[in-house]
N, CA, C, O and CB atoms as a CASP TS submission, in Angstrom:
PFRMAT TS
TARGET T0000
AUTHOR 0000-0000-0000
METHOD Language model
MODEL 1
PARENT N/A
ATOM      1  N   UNK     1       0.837  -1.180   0.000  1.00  0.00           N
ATOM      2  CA  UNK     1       0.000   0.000   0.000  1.00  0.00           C
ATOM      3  C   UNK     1       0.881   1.241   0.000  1.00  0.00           C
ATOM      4  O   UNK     1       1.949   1.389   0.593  1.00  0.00           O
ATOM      5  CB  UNK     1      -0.952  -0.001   1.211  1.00  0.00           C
ATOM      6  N   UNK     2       0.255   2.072  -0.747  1.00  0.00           N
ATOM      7  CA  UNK     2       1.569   3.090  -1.030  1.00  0.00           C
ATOM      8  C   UNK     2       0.775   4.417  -0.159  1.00  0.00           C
ATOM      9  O   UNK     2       1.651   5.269  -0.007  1.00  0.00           O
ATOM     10  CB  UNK     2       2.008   3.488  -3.148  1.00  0.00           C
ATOM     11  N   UNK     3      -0.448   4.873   0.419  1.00  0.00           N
ATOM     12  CA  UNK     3      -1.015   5.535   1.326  1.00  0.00           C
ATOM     13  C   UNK     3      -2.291   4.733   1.638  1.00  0.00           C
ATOM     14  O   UNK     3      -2.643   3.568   1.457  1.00  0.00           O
ATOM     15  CB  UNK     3      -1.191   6.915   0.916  1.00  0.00           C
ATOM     16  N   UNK     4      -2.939   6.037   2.280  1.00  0.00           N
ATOM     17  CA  UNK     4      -4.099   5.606   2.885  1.00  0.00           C
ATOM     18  C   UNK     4      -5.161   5.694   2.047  1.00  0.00           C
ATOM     19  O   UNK     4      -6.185   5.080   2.348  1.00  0.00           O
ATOM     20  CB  UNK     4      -4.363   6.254   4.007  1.00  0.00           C
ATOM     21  N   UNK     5      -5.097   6.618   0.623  1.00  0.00           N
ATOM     22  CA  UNK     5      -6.471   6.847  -0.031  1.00  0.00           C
ATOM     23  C   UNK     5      -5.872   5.855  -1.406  1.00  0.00           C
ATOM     24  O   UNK     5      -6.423   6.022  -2.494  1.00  0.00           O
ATOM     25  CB  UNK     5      -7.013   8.841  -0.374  1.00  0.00           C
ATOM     26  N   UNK     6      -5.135   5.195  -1.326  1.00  0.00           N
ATOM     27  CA  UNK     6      -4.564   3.558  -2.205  1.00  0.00           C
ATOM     28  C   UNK     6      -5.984   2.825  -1.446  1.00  0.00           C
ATOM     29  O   UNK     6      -7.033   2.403  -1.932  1.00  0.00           O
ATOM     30  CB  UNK     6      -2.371   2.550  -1.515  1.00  0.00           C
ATOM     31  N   UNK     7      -5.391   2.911   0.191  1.00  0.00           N
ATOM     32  CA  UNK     7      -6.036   1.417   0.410  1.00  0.00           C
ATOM     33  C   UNK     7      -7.669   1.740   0.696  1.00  0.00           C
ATOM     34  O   UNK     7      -8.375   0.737   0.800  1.00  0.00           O
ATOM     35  CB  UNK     7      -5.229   0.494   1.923  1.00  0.00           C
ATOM     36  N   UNK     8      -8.540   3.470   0.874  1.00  0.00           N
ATOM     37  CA  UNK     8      -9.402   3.147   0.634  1.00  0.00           C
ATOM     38  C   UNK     8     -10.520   3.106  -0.750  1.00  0.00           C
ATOM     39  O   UNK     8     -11.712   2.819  -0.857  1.00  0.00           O
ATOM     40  CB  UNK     8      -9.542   3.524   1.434  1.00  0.00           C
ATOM     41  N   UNK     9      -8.976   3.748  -2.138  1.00  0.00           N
ATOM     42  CA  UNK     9      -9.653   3.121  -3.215  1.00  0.00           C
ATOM     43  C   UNK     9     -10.102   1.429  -3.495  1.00  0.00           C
ATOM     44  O   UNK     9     -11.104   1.066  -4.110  1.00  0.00           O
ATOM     45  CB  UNK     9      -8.837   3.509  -4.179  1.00  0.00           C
ATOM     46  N   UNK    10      -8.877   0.377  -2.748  1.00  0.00           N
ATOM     47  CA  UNK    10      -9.165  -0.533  -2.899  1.00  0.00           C
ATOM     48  C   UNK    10     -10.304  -1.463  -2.282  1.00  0.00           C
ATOM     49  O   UNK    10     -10.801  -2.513  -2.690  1.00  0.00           O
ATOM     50  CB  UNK    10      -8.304  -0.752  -2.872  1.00  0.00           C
ATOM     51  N   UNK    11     -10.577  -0.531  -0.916  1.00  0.00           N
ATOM     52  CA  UNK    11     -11.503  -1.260  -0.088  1.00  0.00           C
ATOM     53  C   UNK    11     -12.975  -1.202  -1.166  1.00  0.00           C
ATOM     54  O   UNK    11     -13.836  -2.044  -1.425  1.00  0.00           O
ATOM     55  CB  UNK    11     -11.664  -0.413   1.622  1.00  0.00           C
ATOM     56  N   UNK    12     -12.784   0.015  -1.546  1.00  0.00           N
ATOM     57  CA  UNK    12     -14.352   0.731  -2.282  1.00  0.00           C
ATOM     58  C   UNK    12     -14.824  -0.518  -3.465  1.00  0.00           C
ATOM     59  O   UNK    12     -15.741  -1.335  -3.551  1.00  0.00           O
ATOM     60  CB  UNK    12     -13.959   2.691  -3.399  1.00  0.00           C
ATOM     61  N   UNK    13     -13.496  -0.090  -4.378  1.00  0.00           N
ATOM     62  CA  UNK    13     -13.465  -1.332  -5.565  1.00  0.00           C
ATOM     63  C   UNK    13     -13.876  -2.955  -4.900  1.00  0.00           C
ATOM     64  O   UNK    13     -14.624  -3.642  -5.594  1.00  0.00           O
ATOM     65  CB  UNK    13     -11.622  -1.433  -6.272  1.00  0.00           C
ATOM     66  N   UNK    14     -13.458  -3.437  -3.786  1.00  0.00           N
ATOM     67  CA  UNK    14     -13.790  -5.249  -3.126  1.00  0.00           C
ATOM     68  C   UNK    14     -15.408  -4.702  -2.793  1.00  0.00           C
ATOM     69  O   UNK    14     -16.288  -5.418  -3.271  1.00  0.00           O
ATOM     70  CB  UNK    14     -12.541  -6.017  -1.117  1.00  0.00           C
ATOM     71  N   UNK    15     -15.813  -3.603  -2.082  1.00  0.00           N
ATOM     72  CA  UNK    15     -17.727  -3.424  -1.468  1.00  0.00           C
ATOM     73  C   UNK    15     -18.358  -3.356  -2.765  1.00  0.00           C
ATOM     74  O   UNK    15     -19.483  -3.844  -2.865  1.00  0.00           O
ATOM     75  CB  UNK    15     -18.313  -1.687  -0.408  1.00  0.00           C
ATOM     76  N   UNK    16     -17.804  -2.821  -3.789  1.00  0.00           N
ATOM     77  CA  UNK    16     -18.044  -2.341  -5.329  1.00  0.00           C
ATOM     78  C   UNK    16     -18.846  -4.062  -5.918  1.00  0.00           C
ATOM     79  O   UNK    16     -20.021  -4.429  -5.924  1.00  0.00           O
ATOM     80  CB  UNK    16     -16.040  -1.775  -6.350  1.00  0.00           C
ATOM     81  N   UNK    17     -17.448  -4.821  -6.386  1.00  0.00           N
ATOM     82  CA  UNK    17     -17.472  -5.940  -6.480  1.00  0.00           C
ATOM     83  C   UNK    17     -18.712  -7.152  -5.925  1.00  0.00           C
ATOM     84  O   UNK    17     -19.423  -8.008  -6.452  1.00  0.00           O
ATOM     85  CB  UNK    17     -16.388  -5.995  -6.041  1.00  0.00           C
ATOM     86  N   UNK    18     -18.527  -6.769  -4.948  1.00  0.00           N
ATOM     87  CA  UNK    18     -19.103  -7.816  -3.324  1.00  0.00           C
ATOM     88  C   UNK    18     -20.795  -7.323  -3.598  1.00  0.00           C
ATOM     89  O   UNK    18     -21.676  -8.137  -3.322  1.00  0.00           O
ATOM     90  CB  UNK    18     -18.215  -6.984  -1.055  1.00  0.00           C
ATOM     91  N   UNK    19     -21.141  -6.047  -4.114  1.00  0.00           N
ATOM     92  CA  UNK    19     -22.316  -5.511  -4.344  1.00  0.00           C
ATOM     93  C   UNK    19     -23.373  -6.120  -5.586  1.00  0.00           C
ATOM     94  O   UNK    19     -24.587  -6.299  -5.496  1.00  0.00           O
ATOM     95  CB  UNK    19     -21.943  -4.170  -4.550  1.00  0.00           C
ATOM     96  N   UNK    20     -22.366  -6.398  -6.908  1.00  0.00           N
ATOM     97  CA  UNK    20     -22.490  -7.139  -7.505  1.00  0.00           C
ATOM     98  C   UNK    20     -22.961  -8.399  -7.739  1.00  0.00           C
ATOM     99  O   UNK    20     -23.465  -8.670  -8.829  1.00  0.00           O
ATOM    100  CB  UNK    20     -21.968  -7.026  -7.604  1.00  0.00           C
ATOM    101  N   UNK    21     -22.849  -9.362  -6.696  1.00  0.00           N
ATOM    102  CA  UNK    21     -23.072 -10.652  -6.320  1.00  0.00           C
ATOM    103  C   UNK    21     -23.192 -10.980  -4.947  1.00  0.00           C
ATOM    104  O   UNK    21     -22.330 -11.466  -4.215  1.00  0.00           O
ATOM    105  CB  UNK    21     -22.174 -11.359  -6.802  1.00  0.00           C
ATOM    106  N   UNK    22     -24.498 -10.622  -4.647  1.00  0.00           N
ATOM    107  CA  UNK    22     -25.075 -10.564  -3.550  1.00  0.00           C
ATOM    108  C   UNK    22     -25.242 -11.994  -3.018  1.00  0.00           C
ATOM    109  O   UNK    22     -25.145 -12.299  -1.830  1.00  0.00           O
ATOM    110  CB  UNK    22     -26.242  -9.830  -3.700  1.00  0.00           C
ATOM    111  N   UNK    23     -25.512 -12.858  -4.052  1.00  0.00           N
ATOM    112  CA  UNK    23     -25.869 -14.300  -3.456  1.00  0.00           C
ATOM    113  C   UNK    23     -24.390 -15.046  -2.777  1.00  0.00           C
ATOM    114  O   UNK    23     -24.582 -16.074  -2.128  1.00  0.00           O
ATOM    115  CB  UNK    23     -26.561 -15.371  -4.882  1.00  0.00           C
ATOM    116  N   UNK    24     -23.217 -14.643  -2.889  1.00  0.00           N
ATOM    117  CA  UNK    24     -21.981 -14.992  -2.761  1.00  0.00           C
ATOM    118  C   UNK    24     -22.189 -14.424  -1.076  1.00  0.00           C
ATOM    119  O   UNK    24     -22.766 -15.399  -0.594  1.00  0.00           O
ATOM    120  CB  UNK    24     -20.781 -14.269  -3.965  1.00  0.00           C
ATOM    121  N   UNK    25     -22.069 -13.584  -0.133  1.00  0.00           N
ATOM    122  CA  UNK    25     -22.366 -12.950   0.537  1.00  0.00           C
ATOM    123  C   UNK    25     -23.436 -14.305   1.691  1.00  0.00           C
ATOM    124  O   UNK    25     -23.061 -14.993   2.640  1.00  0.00           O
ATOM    125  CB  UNK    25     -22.912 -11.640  -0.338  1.00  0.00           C
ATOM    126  N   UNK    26     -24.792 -14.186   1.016  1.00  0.00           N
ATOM    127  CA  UNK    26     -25.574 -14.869   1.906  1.00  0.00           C
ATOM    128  C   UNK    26     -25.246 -16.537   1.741  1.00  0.00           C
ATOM    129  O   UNK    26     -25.924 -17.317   2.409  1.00  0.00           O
ATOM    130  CB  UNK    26     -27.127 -14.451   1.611  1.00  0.00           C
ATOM    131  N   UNK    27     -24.310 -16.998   0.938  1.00  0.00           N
ATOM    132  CA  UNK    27     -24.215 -18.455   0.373  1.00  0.00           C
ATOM    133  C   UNK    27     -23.160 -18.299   1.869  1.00  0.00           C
ATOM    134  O   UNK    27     -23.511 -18.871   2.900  1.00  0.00           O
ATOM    135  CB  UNK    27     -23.513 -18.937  -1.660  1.00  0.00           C
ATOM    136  N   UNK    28     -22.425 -17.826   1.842  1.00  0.00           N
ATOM    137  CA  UNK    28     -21.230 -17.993   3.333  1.00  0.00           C
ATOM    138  C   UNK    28     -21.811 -18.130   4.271  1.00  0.00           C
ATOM    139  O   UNK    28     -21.607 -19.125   4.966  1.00  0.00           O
ATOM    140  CB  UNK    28     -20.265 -16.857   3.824  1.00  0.00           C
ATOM    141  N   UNK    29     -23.279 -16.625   4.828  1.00  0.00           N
ATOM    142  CA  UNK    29     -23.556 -16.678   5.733  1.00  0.00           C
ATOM    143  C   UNK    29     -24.304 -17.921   6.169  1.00  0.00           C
ATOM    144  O   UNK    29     -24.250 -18.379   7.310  1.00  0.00           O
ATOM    145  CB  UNK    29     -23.951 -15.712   5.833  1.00  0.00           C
ATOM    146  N   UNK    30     -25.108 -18.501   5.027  1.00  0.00           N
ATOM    147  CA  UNK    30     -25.731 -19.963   5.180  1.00  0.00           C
ATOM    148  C   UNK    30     -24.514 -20.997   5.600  1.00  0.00           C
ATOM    149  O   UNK    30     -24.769 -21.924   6.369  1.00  0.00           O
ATOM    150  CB  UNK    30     -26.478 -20.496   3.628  1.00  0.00           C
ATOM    151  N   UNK    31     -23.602 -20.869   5.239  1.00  0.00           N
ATOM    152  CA  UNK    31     -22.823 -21.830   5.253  1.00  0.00           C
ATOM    153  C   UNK    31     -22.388 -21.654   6.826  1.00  0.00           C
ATOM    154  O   UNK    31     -23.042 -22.490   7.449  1.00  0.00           O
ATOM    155  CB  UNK    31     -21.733 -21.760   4.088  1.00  0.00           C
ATOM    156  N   UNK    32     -21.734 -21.070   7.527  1.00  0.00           N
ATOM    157  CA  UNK    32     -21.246 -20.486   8.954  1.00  0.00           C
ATOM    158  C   UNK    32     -22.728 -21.081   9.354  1.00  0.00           C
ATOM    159  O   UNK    32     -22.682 -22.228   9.797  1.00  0.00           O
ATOM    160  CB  UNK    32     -20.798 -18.486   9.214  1.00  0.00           C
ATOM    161  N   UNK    33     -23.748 -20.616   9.287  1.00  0.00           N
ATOM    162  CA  UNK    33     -24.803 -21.256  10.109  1.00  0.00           C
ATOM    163  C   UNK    33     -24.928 -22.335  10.401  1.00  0.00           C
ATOM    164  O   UNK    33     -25.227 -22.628  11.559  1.00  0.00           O
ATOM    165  CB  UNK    33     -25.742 -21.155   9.802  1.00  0.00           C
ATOM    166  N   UNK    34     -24.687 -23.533   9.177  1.00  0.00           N
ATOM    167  CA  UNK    34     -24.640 -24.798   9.090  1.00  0.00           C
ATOM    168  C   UNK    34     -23.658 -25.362   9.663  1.00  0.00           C
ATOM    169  O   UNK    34     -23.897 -26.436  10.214  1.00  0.00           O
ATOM    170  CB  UNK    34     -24.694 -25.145   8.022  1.00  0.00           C
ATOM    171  N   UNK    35     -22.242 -24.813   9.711  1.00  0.00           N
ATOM    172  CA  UNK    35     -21.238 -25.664  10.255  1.00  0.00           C
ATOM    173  C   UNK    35     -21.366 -25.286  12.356  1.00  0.00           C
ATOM    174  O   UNK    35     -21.027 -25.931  13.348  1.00  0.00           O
ATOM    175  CB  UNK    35     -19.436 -25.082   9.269  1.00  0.00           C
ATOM    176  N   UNK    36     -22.026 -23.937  12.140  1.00  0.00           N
ATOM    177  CA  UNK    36     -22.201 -23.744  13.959  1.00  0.00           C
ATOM    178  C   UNK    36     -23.605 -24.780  14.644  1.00  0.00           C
ATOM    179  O   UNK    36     -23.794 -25.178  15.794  1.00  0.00           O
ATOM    180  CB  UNK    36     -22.716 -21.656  14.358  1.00  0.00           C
ATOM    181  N   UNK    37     -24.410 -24.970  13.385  1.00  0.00           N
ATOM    182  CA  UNK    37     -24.916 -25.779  13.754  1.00  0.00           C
ATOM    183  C   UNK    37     -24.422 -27.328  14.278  1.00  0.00           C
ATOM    184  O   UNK    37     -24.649 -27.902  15.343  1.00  0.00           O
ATOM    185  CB  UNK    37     -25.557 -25.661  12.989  1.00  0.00           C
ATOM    186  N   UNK    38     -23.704 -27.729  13.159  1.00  0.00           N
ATOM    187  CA  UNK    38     -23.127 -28.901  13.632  1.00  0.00           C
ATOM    188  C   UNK    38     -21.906 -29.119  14.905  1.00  0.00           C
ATOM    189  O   UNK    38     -21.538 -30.135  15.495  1.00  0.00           O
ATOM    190  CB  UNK    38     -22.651 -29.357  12.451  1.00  0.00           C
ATOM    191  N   UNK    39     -21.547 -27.894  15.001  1.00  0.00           N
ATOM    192  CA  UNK    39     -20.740 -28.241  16.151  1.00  0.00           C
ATOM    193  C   UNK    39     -21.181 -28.234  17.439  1.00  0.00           C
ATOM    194  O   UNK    39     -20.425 -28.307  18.407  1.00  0.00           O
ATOM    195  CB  UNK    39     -19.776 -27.541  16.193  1.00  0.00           C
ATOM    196  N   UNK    40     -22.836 -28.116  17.523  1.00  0.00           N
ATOM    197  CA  UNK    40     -23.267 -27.501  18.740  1.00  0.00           C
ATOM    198  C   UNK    40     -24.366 -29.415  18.433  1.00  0.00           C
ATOM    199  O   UNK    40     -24.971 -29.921  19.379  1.00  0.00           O
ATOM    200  CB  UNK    40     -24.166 -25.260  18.721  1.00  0.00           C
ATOM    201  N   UNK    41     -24.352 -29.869  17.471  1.00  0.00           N
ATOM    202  CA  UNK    41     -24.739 -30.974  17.444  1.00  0.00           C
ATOM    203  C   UNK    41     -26.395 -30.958  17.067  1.00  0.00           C
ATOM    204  O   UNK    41     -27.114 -31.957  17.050  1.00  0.00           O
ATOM    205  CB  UNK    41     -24.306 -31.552  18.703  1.00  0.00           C
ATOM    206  N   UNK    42     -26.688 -29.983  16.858  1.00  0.00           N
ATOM    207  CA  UNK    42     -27.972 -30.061  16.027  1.00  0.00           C
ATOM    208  C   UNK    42     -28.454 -30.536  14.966  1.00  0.00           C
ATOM    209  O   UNK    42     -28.012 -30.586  13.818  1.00  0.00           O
ATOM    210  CB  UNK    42     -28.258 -29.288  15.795  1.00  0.00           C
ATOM    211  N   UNK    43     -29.336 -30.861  15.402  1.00  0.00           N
ATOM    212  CA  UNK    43     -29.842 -31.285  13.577  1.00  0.00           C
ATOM    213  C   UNK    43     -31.225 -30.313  13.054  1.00  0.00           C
ATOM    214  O   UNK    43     -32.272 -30.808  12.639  1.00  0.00           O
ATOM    215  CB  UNK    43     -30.546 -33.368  13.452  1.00  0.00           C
ATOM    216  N   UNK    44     -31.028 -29.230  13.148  1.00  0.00           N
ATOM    217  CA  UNK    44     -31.996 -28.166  12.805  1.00  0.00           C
ATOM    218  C   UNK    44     -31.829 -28.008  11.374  1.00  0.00           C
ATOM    219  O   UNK    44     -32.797 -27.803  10.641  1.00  0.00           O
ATOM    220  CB  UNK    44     -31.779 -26.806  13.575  1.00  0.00           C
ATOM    221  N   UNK    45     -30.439 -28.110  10.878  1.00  0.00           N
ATOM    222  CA  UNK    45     -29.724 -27.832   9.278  1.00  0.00           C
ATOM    223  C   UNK    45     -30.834 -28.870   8.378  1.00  0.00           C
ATOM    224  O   UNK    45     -31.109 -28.365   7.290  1.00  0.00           O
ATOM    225  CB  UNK    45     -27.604 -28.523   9.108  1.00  0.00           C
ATOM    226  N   UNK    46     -31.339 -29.867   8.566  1.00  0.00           N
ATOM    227  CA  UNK    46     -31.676 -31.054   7.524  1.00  0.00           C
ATOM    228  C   UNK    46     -31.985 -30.114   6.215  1.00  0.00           C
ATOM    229  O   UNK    46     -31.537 -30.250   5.076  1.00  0.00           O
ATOM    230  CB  UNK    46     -33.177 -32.168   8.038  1.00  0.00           C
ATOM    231  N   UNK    47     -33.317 -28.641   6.962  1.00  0.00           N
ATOM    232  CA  UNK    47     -33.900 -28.659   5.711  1.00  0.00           C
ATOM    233  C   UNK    47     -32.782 -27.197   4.927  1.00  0.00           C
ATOM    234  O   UNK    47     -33.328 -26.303   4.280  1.00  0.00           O
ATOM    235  CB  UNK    47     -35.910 -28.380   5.908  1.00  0.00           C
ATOM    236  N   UNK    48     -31.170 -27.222   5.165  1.00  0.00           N
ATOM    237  CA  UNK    48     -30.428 -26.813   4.513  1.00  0.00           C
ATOM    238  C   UNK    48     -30.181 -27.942   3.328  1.00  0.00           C
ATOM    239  O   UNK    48     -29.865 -27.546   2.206  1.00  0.00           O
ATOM    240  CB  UNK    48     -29.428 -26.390   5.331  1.00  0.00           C
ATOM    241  N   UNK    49     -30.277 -28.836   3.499  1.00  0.00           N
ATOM    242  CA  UNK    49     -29.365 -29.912   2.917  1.00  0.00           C
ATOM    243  C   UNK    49     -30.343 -30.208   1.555  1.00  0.00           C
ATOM    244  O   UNK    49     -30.006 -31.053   0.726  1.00  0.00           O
ATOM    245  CB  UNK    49     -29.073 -31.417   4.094  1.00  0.00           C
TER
END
C-alpha cells in the first residue's frame, strides 16, 4: 500500500465488487450457520441440505 487513499480506493473497488453478487455474501452466511450448527450438534440444518 503506497497511502491511505490507495487502500481506501481498494476497499471501495472489493464493497463495489461484493455488491455485484449478492448471493456470494448470503451463500457464506448460510454456510457459517450450518457448520455452527453442527458443532453444537444439532440437527436443525436437515432442511439446509
Amino acid at each position: 500500500m503506497e497511502s491511505a487513499k490507495d487502500l481506501a480506493g481498494r476497499v471501495a473497488a472489493a464493497a463495489a465488487e461484493g455488491r455485484e453478487k449478492p448471493g456470494v455474501v448470503e451463500k457464506g452466511r448460510q454456510s457459517l450457520h450450518c457448520e455452527a450448527c453442527i458443532d453444537v450438534g444439532s440437527s436443525l440444518i436437515e432442511h439446509f441440505l
